[in-house]
C-alpha positions in Angstrom: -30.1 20.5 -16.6 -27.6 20.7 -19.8 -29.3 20.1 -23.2 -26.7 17.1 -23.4 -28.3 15.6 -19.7 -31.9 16.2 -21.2 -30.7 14.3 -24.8 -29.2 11.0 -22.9 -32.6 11.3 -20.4 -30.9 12.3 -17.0 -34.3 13.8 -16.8 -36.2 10.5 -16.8 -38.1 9.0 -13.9 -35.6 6.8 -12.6 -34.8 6.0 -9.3 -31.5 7.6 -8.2 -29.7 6.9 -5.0 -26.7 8.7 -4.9 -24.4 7.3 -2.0 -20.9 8.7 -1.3 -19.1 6.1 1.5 -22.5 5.5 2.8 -23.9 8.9 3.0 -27.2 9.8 1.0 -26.2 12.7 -1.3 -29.8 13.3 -2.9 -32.8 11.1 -3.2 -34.7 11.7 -6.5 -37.6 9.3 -8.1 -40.2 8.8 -10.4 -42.3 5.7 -11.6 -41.4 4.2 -15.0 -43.9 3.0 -17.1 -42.9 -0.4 -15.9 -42.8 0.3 -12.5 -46.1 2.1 -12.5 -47.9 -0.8 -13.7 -46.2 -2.1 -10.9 -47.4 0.0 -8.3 -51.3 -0.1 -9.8 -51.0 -3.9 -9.2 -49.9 -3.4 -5.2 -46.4 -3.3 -5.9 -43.6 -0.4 -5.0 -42.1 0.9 -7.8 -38.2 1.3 -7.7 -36.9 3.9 -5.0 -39.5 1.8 -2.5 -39.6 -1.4 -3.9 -39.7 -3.8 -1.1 -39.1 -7.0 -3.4 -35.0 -6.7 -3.5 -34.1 -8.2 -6.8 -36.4 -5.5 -8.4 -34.8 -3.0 -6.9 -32.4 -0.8 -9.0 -30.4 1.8 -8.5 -27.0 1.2 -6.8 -27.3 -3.0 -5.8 -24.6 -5.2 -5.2 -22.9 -3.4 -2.3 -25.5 -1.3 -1.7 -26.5 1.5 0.8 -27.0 0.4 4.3 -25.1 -3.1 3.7 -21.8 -2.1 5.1 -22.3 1.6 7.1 -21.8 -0.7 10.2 -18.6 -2.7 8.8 -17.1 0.5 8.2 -18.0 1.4 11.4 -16.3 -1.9 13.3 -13.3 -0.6 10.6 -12.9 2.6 11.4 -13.8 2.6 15.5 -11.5 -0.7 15.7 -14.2 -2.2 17.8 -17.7 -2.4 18.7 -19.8 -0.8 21.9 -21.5 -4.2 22.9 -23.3 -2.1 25.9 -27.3 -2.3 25.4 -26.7 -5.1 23.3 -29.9 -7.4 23.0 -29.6 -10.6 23.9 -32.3 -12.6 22.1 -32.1 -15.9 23.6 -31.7 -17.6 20.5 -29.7 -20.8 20.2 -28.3 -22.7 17.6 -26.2 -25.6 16.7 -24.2 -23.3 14.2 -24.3 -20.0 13.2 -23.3 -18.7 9.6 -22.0 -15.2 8.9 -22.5 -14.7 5.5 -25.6 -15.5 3.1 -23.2 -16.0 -0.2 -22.8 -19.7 -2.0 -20.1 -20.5 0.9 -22.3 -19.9 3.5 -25.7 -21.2 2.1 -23.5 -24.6 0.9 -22.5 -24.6 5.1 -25.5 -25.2 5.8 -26.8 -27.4 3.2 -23.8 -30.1 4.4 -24.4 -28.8 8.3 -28.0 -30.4 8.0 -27.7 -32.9 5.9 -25.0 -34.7 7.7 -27.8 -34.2 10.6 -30.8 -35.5 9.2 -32.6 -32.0 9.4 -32.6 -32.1 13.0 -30.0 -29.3 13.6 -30.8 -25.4 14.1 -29.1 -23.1 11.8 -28.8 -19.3 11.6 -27.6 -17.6 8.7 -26.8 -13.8 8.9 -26.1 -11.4 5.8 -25.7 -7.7 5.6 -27.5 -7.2 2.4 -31.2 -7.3 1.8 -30.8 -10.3 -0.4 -29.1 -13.3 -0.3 -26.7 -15.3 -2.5 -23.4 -13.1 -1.7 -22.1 -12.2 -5.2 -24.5 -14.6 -6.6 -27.2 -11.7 -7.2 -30.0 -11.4 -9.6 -31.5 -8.4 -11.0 -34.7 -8.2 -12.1 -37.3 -6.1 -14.2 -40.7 -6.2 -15.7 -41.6 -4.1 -18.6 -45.5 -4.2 -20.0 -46.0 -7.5 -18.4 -42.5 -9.4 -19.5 -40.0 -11.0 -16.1 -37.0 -9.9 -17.2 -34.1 -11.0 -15.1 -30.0 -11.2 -15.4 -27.3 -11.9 -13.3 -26.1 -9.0 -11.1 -23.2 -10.8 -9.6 -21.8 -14.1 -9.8 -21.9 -15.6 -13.9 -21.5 -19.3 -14.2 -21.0 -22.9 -13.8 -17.6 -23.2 -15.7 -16.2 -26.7 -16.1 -18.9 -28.5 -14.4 -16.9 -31.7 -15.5 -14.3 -30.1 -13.4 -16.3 -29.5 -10.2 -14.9 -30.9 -7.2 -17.3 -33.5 -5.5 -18.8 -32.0 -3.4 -19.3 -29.4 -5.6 -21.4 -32.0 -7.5 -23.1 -33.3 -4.6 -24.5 -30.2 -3.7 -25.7 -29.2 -7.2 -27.5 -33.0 -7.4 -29.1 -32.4 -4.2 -30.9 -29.0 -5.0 -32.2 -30.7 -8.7 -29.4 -29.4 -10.8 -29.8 -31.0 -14.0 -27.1 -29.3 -15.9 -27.9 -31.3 -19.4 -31.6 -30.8 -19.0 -30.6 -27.3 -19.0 -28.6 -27.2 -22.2 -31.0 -29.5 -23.8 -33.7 -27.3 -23.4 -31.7 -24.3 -24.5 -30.8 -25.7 -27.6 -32.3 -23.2 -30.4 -31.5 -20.1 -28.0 -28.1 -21.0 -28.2 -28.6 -20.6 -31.9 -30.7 -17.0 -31.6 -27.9 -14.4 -32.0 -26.3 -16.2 -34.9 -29.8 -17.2 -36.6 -30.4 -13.6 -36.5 -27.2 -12.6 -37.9 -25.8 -11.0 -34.7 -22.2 -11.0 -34.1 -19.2 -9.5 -32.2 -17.6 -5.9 -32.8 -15.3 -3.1 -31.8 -16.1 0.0 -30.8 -13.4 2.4 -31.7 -13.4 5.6 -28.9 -12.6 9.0 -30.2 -10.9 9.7 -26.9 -8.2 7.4 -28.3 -8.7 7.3 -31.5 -9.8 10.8 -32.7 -13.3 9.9 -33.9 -16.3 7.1 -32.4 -16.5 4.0 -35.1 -18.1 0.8 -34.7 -16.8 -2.1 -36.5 -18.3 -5.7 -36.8 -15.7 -8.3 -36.5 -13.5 -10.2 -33.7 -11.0 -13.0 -33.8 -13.4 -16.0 -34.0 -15.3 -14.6 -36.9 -12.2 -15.7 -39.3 -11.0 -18.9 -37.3 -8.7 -17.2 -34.9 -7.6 -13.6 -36.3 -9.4 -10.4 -37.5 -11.3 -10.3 -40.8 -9.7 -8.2 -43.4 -12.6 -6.3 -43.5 -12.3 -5.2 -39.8 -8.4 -4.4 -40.1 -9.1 -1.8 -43.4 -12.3 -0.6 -41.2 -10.2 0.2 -38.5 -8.2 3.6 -37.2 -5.0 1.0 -36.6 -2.3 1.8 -38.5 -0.3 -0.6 -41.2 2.0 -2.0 -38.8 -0.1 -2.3 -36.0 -2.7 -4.5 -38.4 0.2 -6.6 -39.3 1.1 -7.2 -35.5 -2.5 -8.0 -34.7 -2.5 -10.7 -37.5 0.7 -12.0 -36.3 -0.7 -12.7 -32.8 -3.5 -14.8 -34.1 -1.6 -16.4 -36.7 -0.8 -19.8 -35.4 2.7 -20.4 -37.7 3.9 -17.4 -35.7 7.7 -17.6 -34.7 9.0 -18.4 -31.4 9.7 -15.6 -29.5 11.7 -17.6 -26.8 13.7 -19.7 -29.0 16.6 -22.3 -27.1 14.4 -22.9 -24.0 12.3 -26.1 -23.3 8.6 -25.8 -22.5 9.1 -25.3 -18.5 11.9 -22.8 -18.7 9.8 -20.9 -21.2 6.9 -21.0 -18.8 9.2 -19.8 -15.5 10.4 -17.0 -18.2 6.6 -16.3 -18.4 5.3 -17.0 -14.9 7.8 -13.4 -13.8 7.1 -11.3 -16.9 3.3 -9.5 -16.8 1.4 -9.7 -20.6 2.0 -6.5 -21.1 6.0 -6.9 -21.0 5.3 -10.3 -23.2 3.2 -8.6 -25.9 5.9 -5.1 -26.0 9.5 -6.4 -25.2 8.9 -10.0 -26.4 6.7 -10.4 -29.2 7.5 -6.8 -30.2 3.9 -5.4 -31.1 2.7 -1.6 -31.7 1.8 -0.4 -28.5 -1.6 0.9 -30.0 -2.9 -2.9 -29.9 -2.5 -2.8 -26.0 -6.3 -0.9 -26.6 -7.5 -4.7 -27.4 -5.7 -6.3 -24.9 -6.3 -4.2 -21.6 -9.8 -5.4 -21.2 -9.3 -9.2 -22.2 -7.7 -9.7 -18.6 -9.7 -7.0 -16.7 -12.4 -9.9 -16.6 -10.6 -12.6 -15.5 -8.3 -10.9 -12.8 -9.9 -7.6 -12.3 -6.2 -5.8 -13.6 -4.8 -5.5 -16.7 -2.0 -7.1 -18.7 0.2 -5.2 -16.6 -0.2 -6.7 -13.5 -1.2 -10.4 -15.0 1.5 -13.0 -15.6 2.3 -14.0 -19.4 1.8 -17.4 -18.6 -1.8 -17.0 -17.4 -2.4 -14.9 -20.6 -1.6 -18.3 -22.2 -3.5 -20.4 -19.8 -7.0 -18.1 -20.7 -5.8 -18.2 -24.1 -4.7 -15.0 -25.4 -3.0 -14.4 -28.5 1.1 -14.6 -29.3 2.0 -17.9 -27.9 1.2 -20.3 -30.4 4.7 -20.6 -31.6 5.9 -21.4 -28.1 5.4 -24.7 -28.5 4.2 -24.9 -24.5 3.0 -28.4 -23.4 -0.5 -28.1 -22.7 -0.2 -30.2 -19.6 1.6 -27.7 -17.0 5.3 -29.8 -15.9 7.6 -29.1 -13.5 6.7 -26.7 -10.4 3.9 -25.0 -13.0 1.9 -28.4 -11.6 -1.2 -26.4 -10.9 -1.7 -23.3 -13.3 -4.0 -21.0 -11.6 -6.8 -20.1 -14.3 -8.6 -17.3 -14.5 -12.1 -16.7 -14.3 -12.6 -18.4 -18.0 -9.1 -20.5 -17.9 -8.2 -22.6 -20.7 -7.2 -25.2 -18.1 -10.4 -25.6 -16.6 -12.5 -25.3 -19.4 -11.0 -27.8 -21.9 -12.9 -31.1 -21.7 -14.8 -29.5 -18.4 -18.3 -29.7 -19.8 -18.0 -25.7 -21.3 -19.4 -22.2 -19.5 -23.2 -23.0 -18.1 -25.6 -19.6 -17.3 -28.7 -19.3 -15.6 -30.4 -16.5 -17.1 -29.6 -15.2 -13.6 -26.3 -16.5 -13.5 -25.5 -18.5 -10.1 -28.3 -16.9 -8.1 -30.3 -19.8 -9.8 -27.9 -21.8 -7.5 -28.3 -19.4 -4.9 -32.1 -19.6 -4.7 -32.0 -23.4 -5.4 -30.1 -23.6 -2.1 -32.5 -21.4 0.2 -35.5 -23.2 -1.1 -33.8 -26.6 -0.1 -33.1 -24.6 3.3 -36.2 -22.9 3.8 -39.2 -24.7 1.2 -41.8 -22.4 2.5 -39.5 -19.4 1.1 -39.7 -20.6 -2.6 -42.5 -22.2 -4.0 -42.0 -25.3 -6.4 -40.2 -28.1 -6.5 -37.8 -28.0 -9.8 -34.9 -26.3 -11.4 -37.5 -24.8 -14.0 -39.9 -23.3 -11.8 -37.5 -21.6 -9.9 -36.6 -19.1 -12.6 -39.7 -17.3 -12.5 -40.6 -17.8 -8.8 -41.2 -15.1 -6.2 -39.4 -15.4 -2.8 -41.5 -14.8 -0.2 -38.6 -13.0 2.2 -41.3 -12.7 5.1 -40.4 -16.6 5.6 -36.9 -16.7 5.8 -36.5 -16.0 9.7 -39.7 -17.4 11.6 -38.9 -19.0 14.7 -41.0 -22.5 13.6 -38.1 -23.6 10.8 -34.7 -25.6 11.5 -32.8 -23.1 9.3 -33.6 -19.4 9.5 -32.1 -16.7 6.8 -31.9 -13.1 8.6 -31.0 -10.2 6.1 -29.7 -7.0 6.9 -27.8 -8.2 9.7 -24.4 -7.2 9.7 -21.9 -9.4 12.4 -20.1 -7.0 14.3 -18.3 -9.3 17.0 -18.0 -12.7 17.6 -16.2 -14.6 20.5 -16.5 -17.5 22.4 -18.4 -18.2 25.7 -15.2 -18.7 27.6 -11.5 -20.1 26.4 -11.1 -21.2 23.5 -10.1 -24.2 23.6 -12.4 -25.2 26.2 -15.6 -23.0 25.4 -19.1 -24.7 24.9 -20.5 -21.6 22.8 -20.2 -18.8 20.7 -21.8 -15.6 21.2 -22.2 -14.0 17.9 -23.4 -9.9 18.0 -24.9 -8.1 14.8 -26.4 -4.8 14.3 -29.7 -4.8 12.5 -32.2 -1.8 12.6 -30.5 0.5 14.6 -29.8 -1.7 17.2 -27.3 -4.5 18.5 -28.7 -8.1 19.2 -26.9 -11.4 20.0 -27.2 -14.6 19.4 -25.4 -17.7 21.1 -24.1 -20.8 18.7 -22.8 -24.4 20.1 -20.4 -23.7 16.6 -20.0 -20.7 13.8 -18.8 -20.5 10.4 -17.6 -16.7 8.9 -18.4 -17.3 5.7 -17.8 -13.9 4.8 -14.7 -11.8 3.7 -11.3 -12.8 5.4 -10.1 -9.6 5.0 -12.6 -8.2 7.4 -12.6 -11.5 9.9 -10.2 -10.2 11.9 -12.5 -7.3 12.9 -15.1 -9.1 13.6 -13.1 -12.0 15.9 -10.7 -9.8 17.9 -8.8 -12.7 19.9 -8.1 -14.8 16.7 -4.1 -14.9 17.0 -1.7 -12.8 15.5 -0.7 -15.0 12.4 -4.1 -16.1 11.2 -5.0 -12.3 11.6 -2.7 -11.3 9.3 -3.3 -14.0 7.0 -6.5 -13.1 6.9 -5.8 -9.7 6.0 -3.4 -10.3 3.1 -6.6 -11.2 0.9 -7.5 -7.7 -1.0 -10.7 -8.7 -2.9 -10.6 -7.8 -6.4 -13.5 -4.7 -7.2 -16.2 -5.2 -10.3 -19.3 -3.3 -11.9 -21.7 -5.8 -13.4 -24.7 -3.0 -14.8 -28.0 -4.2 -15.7 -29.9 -2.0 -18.4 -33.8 -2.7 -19.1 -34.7 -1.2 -22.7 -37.5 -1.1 -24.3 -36.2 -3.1 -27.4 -33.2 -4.5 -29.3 -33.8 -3.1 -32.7 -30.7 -1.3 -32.5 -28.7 -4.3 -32.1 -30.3 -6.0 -34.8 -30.0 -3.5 -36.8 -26.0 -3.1 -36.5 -25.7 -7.3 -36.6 -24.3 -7.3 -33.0 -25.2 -8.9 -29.8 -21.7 -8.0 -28.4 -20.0 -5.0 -28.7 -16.0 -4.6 -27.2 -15.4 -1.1 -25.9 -11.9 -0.9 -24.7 -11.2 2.8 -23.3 -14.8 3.5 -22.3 -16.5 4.0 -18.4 -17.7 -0.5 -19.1 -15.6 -2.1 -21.2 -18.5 -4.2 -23.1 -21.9 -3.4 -23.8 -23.8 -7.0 -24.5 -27.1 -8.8 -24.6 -27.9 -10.6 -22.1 -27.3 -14.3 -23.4 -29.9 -15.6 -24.5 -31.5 -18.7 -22.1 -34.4 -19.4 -20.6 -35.3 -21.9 -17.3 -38.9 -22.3 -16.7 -41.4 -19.7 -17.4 -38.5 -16.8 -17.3 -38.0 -16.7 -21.0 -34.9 -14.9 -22.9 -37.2 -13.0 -25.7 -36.9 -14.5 -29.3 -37.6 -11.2 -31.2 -35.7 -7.4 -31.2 -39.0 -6.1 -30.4 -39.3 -7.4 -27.4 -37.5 -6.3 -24.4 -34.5 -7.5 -22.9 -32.1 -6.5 -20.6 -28.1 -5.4 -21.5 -24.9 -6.6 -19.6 -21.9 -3.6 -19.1 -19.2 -4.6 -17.1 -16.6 -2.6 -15.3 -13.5 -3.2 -13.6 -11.7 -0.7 -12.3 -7.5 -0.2 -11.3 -4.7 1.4 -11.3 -2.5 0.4 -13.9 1.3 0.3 -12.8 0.7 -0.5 -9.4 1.2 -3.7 -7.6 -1.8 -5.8 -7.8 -2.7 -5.3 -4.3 -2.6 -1.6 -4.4 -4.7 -1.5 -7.5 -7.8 -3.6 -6.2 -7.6 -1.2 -3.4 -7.6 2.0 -5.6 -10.5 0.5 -7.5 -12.4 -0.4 -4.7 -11.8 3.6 -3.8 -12.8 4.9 -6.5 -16.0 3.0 -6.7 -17.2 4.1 -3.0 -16.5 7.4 -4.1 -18.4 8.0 -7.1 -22.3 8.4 -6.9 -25.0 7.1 -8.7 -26.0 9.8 -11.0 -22.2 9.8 -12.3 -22.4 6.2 -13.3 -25.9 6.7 -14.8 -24.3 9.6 -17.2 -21.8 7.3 -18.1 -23.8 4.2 -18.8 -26.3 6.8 -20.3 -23.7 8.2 -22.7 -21.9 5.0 -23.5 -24.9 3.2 -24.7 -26.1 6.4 -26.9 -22.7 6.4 -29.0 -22.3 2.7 -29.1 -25.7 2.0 -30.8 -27.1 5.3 -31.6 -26.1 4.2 -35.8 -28.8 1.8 -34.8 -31.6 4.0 -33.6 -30.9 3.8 -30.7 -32.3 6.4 -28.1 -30.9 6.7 -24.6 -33.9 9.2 -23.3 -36.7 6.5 -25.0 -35.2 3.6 -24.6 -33.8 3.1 -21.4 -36.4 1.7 -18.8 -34.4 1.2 -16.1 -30.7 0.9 -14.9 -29.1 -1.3 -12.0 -25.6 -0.9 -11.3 -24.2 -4.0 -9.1 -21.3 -2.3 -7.4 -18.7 -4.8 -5.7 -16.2 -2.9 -4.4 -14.9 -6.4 -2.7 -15.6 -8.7 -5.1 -13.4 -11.7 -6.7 -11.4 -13.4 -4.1 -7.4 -12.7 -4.6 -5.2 -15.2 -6.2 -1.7 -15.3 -6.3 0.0 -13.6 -8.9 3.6 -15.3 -9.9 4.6 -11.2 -10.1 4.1 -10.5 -6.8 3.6 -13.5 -4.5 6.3 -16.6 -4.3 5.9 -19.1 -6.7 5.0 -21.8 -4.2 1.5 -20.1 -3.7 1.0 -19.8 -6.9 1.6 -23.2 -7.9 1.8 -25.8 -5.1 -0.6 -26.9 -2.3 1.7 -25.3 0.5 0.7 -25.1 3.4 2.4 -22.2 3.8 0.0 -20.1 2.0 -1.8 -17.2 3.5 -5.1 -18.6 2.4 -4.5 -22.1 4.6 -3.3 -20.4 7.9 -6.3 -18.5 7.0 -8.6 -21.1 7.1 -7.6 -22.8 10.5 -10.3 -23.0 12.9 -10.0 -21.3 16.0 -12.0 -23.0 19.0 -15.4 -23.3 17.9 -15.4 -21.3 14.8 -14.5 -22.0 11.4 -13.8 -20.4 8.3 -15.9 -21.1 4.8 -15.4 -18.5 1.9 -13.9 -18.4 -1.6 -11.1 -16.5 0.0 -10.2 -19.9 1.7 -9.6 -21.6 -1.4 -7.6 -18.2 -2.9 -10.3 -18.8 -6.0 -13.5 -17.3 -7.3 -14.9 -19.9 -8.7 -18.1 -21.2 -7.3 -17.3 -24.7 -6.6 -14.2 -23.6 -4.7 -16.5 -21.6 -2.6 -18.9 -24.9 -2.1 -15.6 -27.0 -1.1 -14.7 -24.3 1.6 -18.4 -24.8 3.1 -18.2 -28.6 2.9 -15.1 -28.2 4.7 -16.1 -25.8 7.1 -19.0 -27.8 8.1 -17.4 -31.1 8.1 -14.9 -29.1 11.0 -18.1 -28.6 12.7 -19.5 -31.7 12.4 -16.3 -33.2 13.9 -16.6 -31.3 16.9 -20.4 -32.8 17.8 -19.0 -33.8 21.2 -19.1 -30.2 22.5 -21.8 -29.7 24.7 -25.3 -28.6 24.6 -26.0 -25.1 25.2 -26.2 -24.4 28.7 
């Protein structure tokens, strides 16, 4: 091991699972101290944990969630000889354990009284799709944080049966804020802020500077521009952005020819041929739309820069109510649109696998003990109850579909027969209805005689890839010490380094002081720049199936080391454990106004690949964020309520015979 490895603690006891496409590279592990305290209380410490959301490592896509969807991919189809029929039937069957899938079900029995049968199959070992947590406990302290899915955004906003469903499970959204009240305050009682941290591999040497727009009511303080490596002009172009008497850069046009001008020129062509700024500011402005759309300025539209937001369009003049065919602006995953007047951003300290687990233990009570929003932050799922034969609605991880038809023709079919691989084997299953609630893109596999068109529709989806890293330490001195909570890193392996924000529901408290531990958010997102959007989710998703464990641990490893080292911070020491959430598919795609017809983008048409998509074929139906083109999570609970309403319609099938 090189003296630099040993310095950043590559020699640690950490659990490393080093996957390339599937295949185990090495297999390496040590206990923690956490996780040895762990094990001396009966519980496995990380490399065998059996509790998933303890479990670090690679998560999120993990190893052994999709060898056998590559598989179906690659072979084009399935050997359903020696499959094992079970003799298990249901009144619907669910193919996917994310929000769209668990929300299915929620409408499918309600409608029913509870009297229905429900299976719901997943290929992870957890459930809640995207909507992940990660969790960690260090000398005694439940740390958790959101490994997938973030927020309720615009709850004001949500559709209604978005609202329904969050009513139902005891959502109590102002009970939650009310509660969190002086945590929202933490950070800035303490005197914690936002900053920059300035690369050397763009900028010739590592500096950290404290400062970001909202610290001086909409530009950067003076302090952080003469701080800075940015030349003079550059600092007068970043001002210029921010400054709210800027001129017009599309003078003569009304406010819905200037948003068509920006609706087919990308951020990045707005900010350098329009606006006319020093390309060295395009540093700050890669990673502001990396979050929302997974891509660059490059490859985002100008006028969705200006729906999140972004800087240089204050002298535009644009009505903030979208006119003409720009009727329905698309935001992005934090869009202006849907966030003004839609009751702000909301986050679990888990982030939406509050909603996730809120939803099983509605599904399943004897999973999840307790009866409130509260005391299901610190509960324990007991996973040896989600799939007994005794329940109405039975959750069976690590159970990948592989092929799906129905029991006959379509059209006049009383069943589906649903097959999955699960422990080395292939078992089946036999439905009077199913629901995919998983990826469109790989539906088509999976359901081999859907026709032509709605194959293809399916297909055009290419799901947008994302790295959400968890880091236990041991402490936050270090960010106390250099008056951040948030720290930008624009050229680095994440592109923020953050703590997590500080909530609490229930007995899973956020800590109060830097001495106690916590747990850090880095995020990720990787692509191609100058590609077509498309193309560059798919290089991303590439590259992250490609790279093993131990390289993203170096990374995270050296990132965190230069970011707060000034602040005593000590990789080797301090790091306790590291989960990296890999999503490789991740945000569903929305239409981009550069590369897909302006129709999709901004009307209801029917037309749209995501609609033809979503027809149901016989007895199945389709439920998934994909079907609404949006990654937002009510979108994903509308596509269930539809799904199972289509279900629900068809009641006059009959029994299983």
């Amino acid at each position: 091991m090189s003296p630099t490895d040993r310095a950043l603690g590559m020699h640690c006891g950490i659990s490393r699972r080093d996957f390339v496409n599937g295949v185990s590279v090495s297999l390496a592990g040590a206990l923690l101290p956490f996780e040895a305290a762990l094990a001396a209380g009966g519980t496995a410490a990380a490399g065998s944990e059996p509790y998933p959301p303890r479990r670090t490592g690679l998560r999120g896509s993990h190893p052994g969630a999709f060898e056998s969807a590559h598989r179906l991919r690659d072979e084009k189809a399935w050997n359903l000889a020696g499959a094992v029929a079970t003799g298990e039937e249901y009144d619907l069957v669910v193919v996917g354990g994310g929000i769209s899938g668990l929300a299915t079900a929620h409408f499918f029995m309600k409608s029913l009284g509870g009297r229905g049968r429900v299976l719901i199959l997943d290929n992870h070992d957890d459930f809640g799709g995207h909507a992940k947590r990660n969790e960690f406990v260090h000398e005694g302290r439940l740390l958790a944080l959101n490994g997938g899915t973030l927020n309720i955004e615009s709850p004001l906003r949500y559709n209604a049966p978005a609202r329904e469903l969050l009513a139902d499970i005891g959502v109590d959204l102002g009970r939650y804020q009310r509660a969190n009240e002086q945590n929202a305050r933490l950070y800035a009682s303490l005197g914690l802020g936002e900053g920059y941290f300035f690369d050397r591999e763009t900028w010739g040497r590592d500096q950290l500077i404290a400062g970001a727009p909202e610290d001086s009511g909409g530009g950067f303080p003076e302090a952080f521009l003469a701080a800075s490596p940015l030349g003079a002009a550059a600092r007068r172009d970043l001002q210029r952005l921010y400054d709210p008497r800027q001129p017009d850069y599309l003078p003569g046009l009304t406010s819905a020819e200037k948003k068509l001008r920006l609706a087919r020129m990308s951020y990045r062509q707005y900010l350098l041929e329009v606006a006319r700024v020093d390309p060295s500011l395009m540093w700050f402005f890669f990673p502001m739309s990396q979050g929302w759309y997974c891509v660059g300025p490059d490859a985002v539209p100008a006028l969705f820069a200006w729906n999140d937001g972004l800087p240089g369009f204050d002298g535009l003049a644009l009505e903030p109510t979208p006119d003409g065919v720009l009727a329905d602006l698309p935001g992005g995953q934090h869009g202006r649109q849907r966030s003004e007047g839609g009751g702000g951003e909301i986050h679990f300290p888990d982030g939406n696998a509050t909603i996730a687990r809120l939803l099983v233990r509605a599904l399943v009570p004897a999973a999840i003990p307790g009866r409130t929003m509260e005391d299901v932050g610190a509960a324990r799922v007991d996973y040896g109850r989600l799939d007994r034969a005794d329940q109405p609605v039975r959750v069976r991880l690590d159970s990948t579909a592989v092929h799906v038809a129905h029991l006959g023709d379509p059209g006049r079919a009383g069943a589906v027969a649903v097959h999955y691989a699960r422990a080395g084997r292939t078992e089946r299953v036999t439905g009077r209805a199913c629901v995919m609630a998983c990826w469109n893109m790989f539906i088509p596999h999976l359901v081999p005689d859907l026709p032509a068109a709605q194959k293809e529709a399916l297909a055009y989806n290419v799901k947008r890839p994302i790295v959400y890293t968890s880091v236990a330490i041991r402490n936050w001195r270090s960010f106390a010490t250099l008056g951040l909570h948030h720290i930008n890193t624009p050229g680095m392996y994440h592109t923020e380094v953050s703590l997590a924000e500080a909530v609490s529901l229930g007995d899973l408290k956020h800590p109060q002081t830097p001495d106690e531990p916590v747990v850090v958010h880095l995020e990720r997102t990787p692509c191609a720049p100058g590609h077509p959007i498309r193309e560059q989710h798919r290089l991303g998703r590439a590259e992250l199936l490609s790279t093993p464990f131990e390289t993203m641990e170096r990374s995270i490893r050296e990132q965190m080391q230069r970011v707060l080292g000034a602040g005593g911070f000590d990789a080797a020491r301090d790091i306790v454990a590291i989960t990296v959430n890999r999503w490789p598919h991740g945000y569903a795609y929305s239409y981009n106004s550069l590369y897909d017809p302006l129709e999709w983008v901004f009307t209801s048409s029917d037309e749209r690949p995501n609609v033809i998509a979503r027809r149901p074929f016989g007895l199945i139906s389709i439920a998934n964020s994909d079907a609404a083109a949006s990654s937002h999570t009510d979108a994903a609970i509308l596509e269930g309520y539809r799904a199972a309403t289509e279900v629900l319609n068809r009641r006059a099938m009959p029994r299983l015979g």
